[in-house]
Steps between C-alpha positions, in 0.01 A plus 500: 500500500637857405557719772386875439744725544287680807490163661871537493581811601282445815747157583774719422416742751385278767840329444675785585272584766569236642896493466522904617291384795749205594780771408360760753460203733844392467667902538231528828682136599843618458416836634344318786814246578717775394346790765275377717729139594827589311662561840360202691589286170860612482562421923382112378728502194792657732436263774517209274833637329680623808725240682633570852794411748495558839696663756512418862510761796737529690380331850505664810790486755455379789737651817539424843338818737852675440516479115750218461365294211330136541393407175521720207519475090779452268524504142443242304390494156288205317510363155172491262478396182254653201457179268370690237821746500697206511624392074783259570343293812794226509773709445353772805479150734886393377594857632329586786465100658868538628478824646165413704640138597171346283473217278489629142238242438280649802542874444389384107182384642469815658526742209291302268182532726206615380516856731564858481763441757674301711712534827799218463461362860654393724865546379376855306336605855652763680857454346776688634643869381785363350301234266227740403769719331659178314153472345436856461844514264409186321214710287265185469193630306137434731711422812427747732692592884211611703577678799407284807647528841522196811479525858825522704531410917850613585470370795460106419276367779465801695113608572397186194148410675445843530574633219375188279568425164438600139376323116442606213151634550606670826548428879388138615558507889594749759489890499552481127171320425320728810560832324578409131237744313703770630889331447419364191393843293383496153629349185588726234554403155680616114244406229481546145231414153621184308354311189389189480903362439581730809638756330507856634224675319614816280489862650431325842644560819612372851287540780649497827347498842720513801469253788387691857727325701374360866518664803768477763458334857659544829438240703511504910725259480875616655780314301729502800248378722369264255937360465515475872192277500572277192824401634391424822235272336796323279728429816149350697453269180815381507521453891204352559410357144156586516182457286436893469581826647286846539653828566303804527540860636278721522479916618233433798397840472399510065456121419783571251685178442890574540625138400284191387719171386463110517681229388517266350509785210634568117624769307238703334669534152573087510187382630386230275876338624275459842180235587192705474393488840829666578422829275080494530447502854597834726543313861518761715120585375363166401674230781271426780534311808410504841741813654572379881612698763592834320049494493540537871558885385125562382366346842702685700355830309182354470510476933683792584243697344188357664733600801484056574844494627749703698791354379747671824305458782282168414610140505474160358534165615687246237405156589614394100226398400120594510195276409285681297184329360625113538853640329822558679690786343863510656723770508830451322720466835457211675353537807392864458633811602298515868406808670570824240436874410260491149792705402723164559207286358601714137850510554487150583235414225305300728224321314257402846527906558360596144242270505435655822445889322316324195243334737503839712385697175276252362452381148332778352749764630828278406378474141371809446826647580674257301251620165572808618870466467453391166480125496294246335510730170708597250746838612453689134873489481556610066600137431325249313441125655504600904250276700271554764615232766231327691315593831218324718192557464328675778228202529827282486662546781457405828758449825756362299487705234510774680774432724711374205424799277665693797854393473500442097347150437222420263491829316703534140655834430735641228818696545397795389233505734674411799747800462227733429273422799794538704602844337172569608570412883835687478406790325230650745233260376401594131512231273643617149442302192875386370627617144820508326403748173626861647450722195448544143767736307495610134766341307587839311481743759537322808218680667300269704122434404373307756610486892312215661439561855511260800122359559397461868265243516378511834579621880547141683625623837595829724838637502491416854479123433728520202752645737435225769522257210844665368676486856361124571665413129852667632473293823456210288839504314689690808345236784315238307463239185626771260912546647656410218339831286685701781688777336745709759381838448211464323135492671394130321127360549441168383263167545609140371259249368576149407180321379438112396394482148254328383527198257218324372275607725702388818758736699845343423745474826807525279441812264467887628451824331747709774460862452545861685396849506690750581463911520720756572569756646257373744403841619428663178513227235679548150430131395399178519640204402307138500730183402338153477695184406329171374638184646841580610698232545668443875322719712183590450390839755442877375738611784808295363464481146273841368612742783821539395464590151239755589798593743720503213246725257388760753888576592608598168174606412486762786847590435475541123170724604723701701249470815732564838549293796331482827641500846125434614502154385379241786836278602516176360446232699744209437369147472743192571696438190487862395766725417511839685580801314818714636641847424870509353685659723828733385800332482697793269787594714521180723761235497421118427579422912292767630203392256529148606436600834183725406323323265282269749463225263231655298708504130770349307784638365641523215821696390737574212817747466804502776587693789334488875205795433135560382516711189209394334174275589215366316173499577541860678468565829109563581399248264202243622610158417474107618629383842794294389620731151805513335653842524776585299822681627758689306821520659796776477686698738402853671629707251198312239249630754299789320440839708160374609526090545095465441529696136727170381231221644336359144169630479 
């Protein structure tokens, strides 16, 4: 059929009706992608084409409270690899295998995979200085030095539970997992647009975005303090060859904690060269056991303030034993102590007298002074893992509970709340929640950002009881259990515990955990130290075993914190088998015949150099030392003597 040439013109037309609507559709398309999403479109394509490579911040230092760095960063750089970048894949594995101490045939693997990159780990992670630059010069296309940095303890084992450790991802354990949103900082990163063969894309440029670097924290812990105390703990391992050993101090009066150690322990920056348990558990926070006699402290407080003892003027009859509720619960000397002071019952740690004061206050005013002291829950100390330890319950105990409960049995504590409850008895009766973080300090500037303040928790007892507590403590280690934490000179307050443990279920007669607290001055207190040892082997009491490396701790402790001595301190009182302490006399000046006839027996001698006269002595004269010493002599004749014979003694 012919088609008229009207009929034709009108297809025509709607034909290109049609075709300049689908035109004017496809400009208002474009203008729409182009105007109205052009920018949103563009951030897709960019995102897709733009390939990135991280930079790690620089963590956070952490120092001891007088700046002296713990654990801080070093560099150390990181090799990735860019596949795509990468044209000559077996020759870039023949040259870079030796340097990174991989198999050619592994790192191969590695550049062929199917990624946009790839870190060459573990011998590529966190090389050294010296090996990044080796790399650096050998120019390998798509291999790439990142900068990456690892943590650094100078100090080996010193502080490790405390301080904890660090992987990949950040810290794991310690004060470096507690606070690691603010040590770790933020990444930063260098990124740039690549085509699909990982090219860099044409006109394009590097983006770089710095890394804030974490912030800086000062501990409470004391470094010195914190020396004194781990080496005190080494000697007692290797003396007594114990299971474990605690050492805490504390500042009674802020909760700060000066020193915190255990063993066994491990090196921070070497951990995974330790057994787990070693590096994941914090002892002094998370070991609990039944504490003993140093508990005795928190009845004592917990009587002297319901005014249910005058410990001067009232007494005590010691039998040995008592029979409480069907039980017999003997005191620890044979026999008993008979007719004494209450004063004497604590010096003496007299079981039979403290179950006396718990059944005088009663079991709902012992153990509300013991929650009140803090026990039963955790202490809010800023470490990860600590553990409540384990109290009656109220509707639990009865006669023997009670009485027990008194003098330390059948309750479960932790270290760190055993020093902090007595703090709180020392201190004038406010109980402070421990810590160790100090303050927060800007990398950069130095300028501190955050101060954290001590946290009283709650007022326990009186200053008036406190003070009563603090003298009965002094009598202790001048008169009582406690002699050997008697420091000549120094005002010492102290109470020994030595506990069964408990092993599957039953009290063992053969294993202790032997501990002691001690505070000083015990006037005006500066710190307190708590020491518990896990099955010692020979003896097995606080007195013999713990005392003396408190003893040890608080001496150069106090001295390194330059507090003076005392002439106020109460006398010691010397037990059988105890060695008194003596003054050096001066012997500068004298001859070897007329010291002979002066020196009473109380020291040795020891002397070097020729001739019939004193020129020199060591220790000086005025020093405090043990009966039976070795002094030692430096002979000459009168014309060595200096003008003033005392300004040659060795001080």
């Amino acid at each position: 059929m012919k088609v008229s040439n009207v009929t034709l013109r009108r297809r025509l037309f709607l034909a290109l009706v049609v075709v300049l609507v689908g035109f004017v559709a496809l400009i208002g398309r474009l203008g729409y992608v182009q105007l109205v999403r052009g920018g949103e479109l563009s951030a897709k394509a960019e995102d897709n084409w733009r390939r990135e490579v991280a930079f790690a911040p620089n963590r956070g230092d952490i120092t001891d409270r007088n700046g002296t760095k713990l654990a801080y960063n070093v560099s150390s750089p990181t090799i990735v690899a860019i596949p795509v970048q990468i044209k000559d894949k077996e020759g870039t594995a023949k040259t870079l295998a030796p340097v990174l101490g991989i198999s050619e045939t592994k790192l191969l693997g590695l550049l062929k995979k199917k990624a946009m990159s790839v870190i060459i780990k573990p011998e590529g992670l966190k090389i050294s200085l010296d090996k990044a630059l080796e790399i650096k010069k050998l120019g390998l296309p798509g291999i790439v030095v990142a900068e990456d940095n690892k943590r650094y303890y100078p100090f080996g084992e010193l502080a490790a539970s405390v301080l904890g450790i660090t992987g990949v991802d950040g810290g794991l354990t310690g004060i470096e997992k507690k606070y690691d949103d603010k040590l770790k900082g933020v990444k930063g990163s260098i990124s740039y647009l690549s085509d699909a063969k990982g090219e860099m894309m044409p006109g394009s440029t590097d983006r770089y975005q710095a890394p804030t670097d974490g912030l800086n924290l000062e501990l409470t812990i004391d470094k010195q303090i914190q020396t004194i105390m781990e080496r005190e703990l080494d000697q007692a391992m290797t003396k007594y060859k114990a299971n474990d050993a605690i050492a805490i101090a504390m500042d009674p009066n802020t909760g700060e904690v000066l020193g915190m150690a255990s063993r066994p322990t491990f090196e921070p920056g070497n951990y995974n060269a330790y057994p787990a348990e070693v590096y994941n558990r914090i002892l002094p926070i998370w070991m609990t056991y039944e504490p003993g006699s140093t508990f005795k402290i928190i009845t004592l407080s917990a009587a002297l303030e319901e005014g249910k003892v005058n410990l001067k003027n009232e007494h005590f009859f010691d039998p040995g034993a008592v029979e409480i509720g069907g039980a017999r619960l003997r005191c620890w000397k044979k026999g008993g102590h008979g007719s004494q002071t209450f004063l004497e019952v604590v010096q003496n740690s007299c079981n039979p007298g403290f179950v006396a004061l718990g059944n005088r206050l009663g079991k709902d005013t012992l153990f509300k002074y013991i929650k009140d002291f803090g026990f039963g829950k955790k202490t809010g100390i800023d470490l990860g893992g600590e553990e409540n330890g384990i109290l009656f319950k109220l509707s639990q105990v009865g006669p023997v509970e009670l009485a027990t409960t008194a003098f330390g049995q059948g309750v479960s504590v932790t270290p760190i709340q055993q020093i902090a409850a007595v703090s709180a008895a020392v201190n004038g009766g406010t109980l402070y929640e421990p810590h160790l973080a100090k303050a927060w300090t800007n990398p950069e500037t130095g300028k501190v950002v955050q101060e954290i303040q001590p946290e009283p928790v709650r007022k326990v007892i009186s200053e008036k009881t406190s003070a009563q507590v603090r003298e009965a403590l002094e009598s202790v280690v001048a008169l009582g259990t406690g002699g050997n934490a008697f420091i000549d000179g120094y005002r010492v307050g102290g109470k020994t515990g030595t506990a069964q443990k408990v092993i599957n279920g039953r009290y063992s007669p053969n294993e202790h955990i032997v501990s002691f607290i001690g505070v000083a001055p015990a006037d005006n207190p500066k710190i307190v130290v708590y020491v518990a040892v896990d099955n010692p082997q020979g003896i097995q009491f606080g007195g013999v075993v713990a005392a003396p490396i408190v003893r040890n701790i608080l001496e150069d402790s106090l001295q390194y914190m330059g507090v003076p001595k005392s002439s106020a301190q109460i006398g010691k009182k010397y037990k059988y088998g105890e060695t008194p302490i003596v003054t050096v006399p001066n012997l500068v000046g004298k001859t070897v015949s007329d010291i002979y006839e002066d020196m009473n027996m109380n020291f040795n001698l020891s002397s070097a150099g020729s001739g019939n006269t004193v020129i020199r002595q060591a220790p000086a004269a005025g020093a405090r030392v043990d009966k039976g010493s070795t002094i030692r002599i430096y002979l000459g004749s009168d014309a060595d003597l200096p003008g003033d014979a005392d300004a040659h003694a060795d001080h």
